[in-house]
C-alpha positions, 0 to 999 in steps of 0.5 A: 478470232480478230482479238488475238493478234491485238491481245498479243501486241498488248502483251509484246507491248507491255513486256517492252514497256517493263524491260525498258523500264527495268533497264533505266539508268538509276541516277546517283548525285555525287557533289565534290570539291574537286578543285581548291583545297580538298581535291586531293582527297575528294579527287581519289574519293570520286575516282573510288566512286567512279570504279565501283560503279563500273564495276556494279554495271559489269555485274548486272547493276542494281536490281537490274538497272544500271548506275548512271552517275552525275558528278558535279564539281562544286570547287569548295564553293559555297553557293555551288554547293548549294546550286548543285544540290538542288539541280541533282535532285529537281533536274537530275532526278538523282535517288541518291547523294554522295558526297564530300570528304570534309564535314563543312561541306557535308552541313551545306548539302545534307540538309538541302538533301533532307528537305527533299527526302533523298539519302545523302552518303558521305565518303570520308567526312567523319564527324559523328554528330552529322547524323543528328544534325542533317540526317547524313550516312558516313561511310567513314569511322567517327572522329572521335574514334581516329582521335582516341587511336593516334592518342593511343597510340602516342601515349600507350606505345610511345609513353608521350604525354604532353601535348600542344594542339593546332586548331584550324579554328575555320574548320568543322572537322578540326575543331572536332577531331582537336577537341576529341584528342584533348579529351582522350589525351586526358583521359589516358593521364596526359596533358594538353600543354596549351592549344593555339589557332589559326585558320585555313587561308593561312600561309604564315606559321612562323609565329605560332612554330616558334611559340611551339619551339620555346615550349620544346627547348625548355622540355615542356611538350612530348609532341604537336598535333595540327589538325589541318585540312589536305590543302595545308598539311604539307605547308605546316609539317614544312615549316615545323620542321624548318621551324627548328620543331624536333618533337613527333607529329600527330595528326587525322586523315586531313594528312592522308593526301599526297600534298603531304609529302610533295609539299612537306618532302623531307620534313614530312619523315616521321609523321603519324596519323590516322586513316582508313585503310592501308594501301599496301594490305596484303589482303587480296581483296584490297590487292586486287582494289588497288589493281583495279583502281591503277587499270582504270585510272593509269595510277594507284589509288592516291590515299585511303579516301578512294576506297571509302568512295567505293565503299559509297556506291557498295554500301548504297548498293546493298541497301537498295537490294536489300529493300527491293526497290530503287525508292529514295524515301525507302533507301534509308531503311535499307541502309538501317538493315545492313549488318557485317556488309563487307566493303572495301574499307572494312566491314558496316553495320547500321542495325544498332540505330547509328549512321556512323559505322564501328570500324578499323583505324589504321595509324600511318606514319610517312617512312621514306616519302611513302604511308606505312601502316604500323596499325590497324585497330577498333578504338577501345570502347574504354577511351572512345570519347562520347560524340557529345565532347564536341560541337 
């Protein structure tokens, strides 16, 4: 008879002991460069992180547990990069990556991510090879697609043909996102009139604009194309056009920041590019994303790049319940089953073996200093450069 009440604290015990094991924290790692020259769309990035995750603890968390993020502000450094990779994984005890809007960066962390088998996401970096290279997730549409769109776009819509390309030469995704326009551009009959190259710590554009302008006056070119980083886009579009360059300017979601109009103003009018989604859908889904975001913040979401953030945390979110379990070596897999998962920023499916989700681009063009959406597409399979064209 003695036994019963001890049997019954081993019970009360026990049940103590998994409740608060399902209640711990799940930690999520997130790396981004939120000073220097891709605040400005890693910040929004963080920001739809952020929001998703409160909005997941609100609803009850992941298998029960909350989501306990751990931001590191890596400041487009490398050896912080690195420092802070290591750290979340061996000191945090983070299940999970997330991290980064530009490719460079992405090759830093994901590979440090790989020698321990924790997943890494990557929000808005875009180059499809990353997967075969360090095994990372994009949440993100491949750079292949976002150039074969704005190539569409200019030569079926608009009948321009030939084209001069800008290559930010120090650049990964550049290089990339430069290299599948050319070969989507030819493929449709156009013609890359000639490339020129510069480098991200530039500031002095004059000479390569007023190369570009003989070309222009001479009627040689229908338009440019500057692949460029958030952190110079506004500068290069300024001196463009201060340049005396008229043609029409294309570029990818590198121009999806709001330093493209607070640093190009006026000359900022007119430009297309690429991006994620349109901000001013009237979807009410992506509506009430907007307002949630403004609730949290005090503001709006500042470009497309928040909502690929969120989608970060939703997507992770989905293959851990879709395993079952919060296992860092599993996570993967689950990912690998996520078929038509509705985020945000479109609609994810990995089952086909990719790690780059097939979705939507929408092309923008800045009207009145604000990011109209003229369109929102799948690539056409036809045009779609293989992921192979480029580096």
């Amino acid at each position: 008879m003695k036994k019963a009440p001890m049997l019954l604290f081993v019970i009360l015990f026990i049940c103590i002991s998994i409740t608060a094991w399902a209640e711990e924290p799940i930690k999520i790692g997130v790396v981004m460069n939120l000073t220097g020259p891709w605040a400005s769309i890693d910040g929004p990035a963080t920001r739809g992180i952020q929001l998703a995750a409160e909005q997941v603890n609100e609803e009850g968390g992941i298998l029960g547990r909350p989501i306990e993020l751990v931001v590191v502000d890596t400041k487009a450094d490398q050896a912080e990069v690195v420092a802070a990779t290591i750290r979340l994984i061996e000191s945090e005890n983070v299940v999970a990556l997330i991290g980064y809007c530009d490719t460079h960066w992405v090759n830093i962390a994901a590979p440090l991510a790989r020698e321990y088998d924790i997943p890494f996401i990557t929000p808005g970096a875009t180059h499809p090879r990353m997967p075969e290279r360090n095994s990372a997730w994009l949440i993100s549409f491949g750079d292949n697609a976002q150039a074969a769109v704005v190539a569409e776009y200019a030569v079926h819509d608009l009948g321009l043909t030939r084209g001069v390309i800008w290559i930010d030469t120090a650049c990964d995704f550049c290089v990339a996102v430069s290299a599948y326009f050319a070969d989507v551009l030819e493929n449709l009959g156009g013609e890359v009139v000639y490339e020129d190259y510069f480098e991200t710590t530039w500031t002095d554009f004059s000479g390569m604009v007023a190369r570009l302008k003989g070309f222009q006056d001479q009627g040689q070119v229908d338009f440019v194309y500057p692949s460029a980083i958030p952190g110079n886009a506004g500068l290069i579009v300024r001196q463009l056009r201060e340049g005396g360059v008229t043609i029409p300017i294309f570029s990818a979601d590198g121009l999806d920041t709001p330093l493209l109009v607070e640093v190009g103003g006026e000359h900022a009018e007119g430009v297309v590019f690429a991006s994620h989604i349109s901000l001013e859908d009237p979807d009410p889904k992506i509506q009430q994303w907007v307002a949630d975001y403004e609730e949290m913040f005090g503001f709006p979401p500042e470009t497309s790049f928040a909502s690929v953030g969120t989608d970060s945390i939703l997507v992770l979110k989905e293959a851990i319940e879709t395993i079952g379990e919060v296992d860092p070596a599993r996570i993967p897999e689950g990912l690998g089953m996520i078929d038509g998962f509705e985020g945000i920023s479109g609609v994810y499916s990995y089952t086909d073996g990719t790690q780059v989700p097939t979705k939507t681009v929408s092309v923008i063009e800045v009207q009145d200093g604000i990011f109209v959406t003229l369109r929102q597409v799948y690539p056409d399979p036809e045009t779609l450069p293989d992921p192979t064209v480029a580096n």
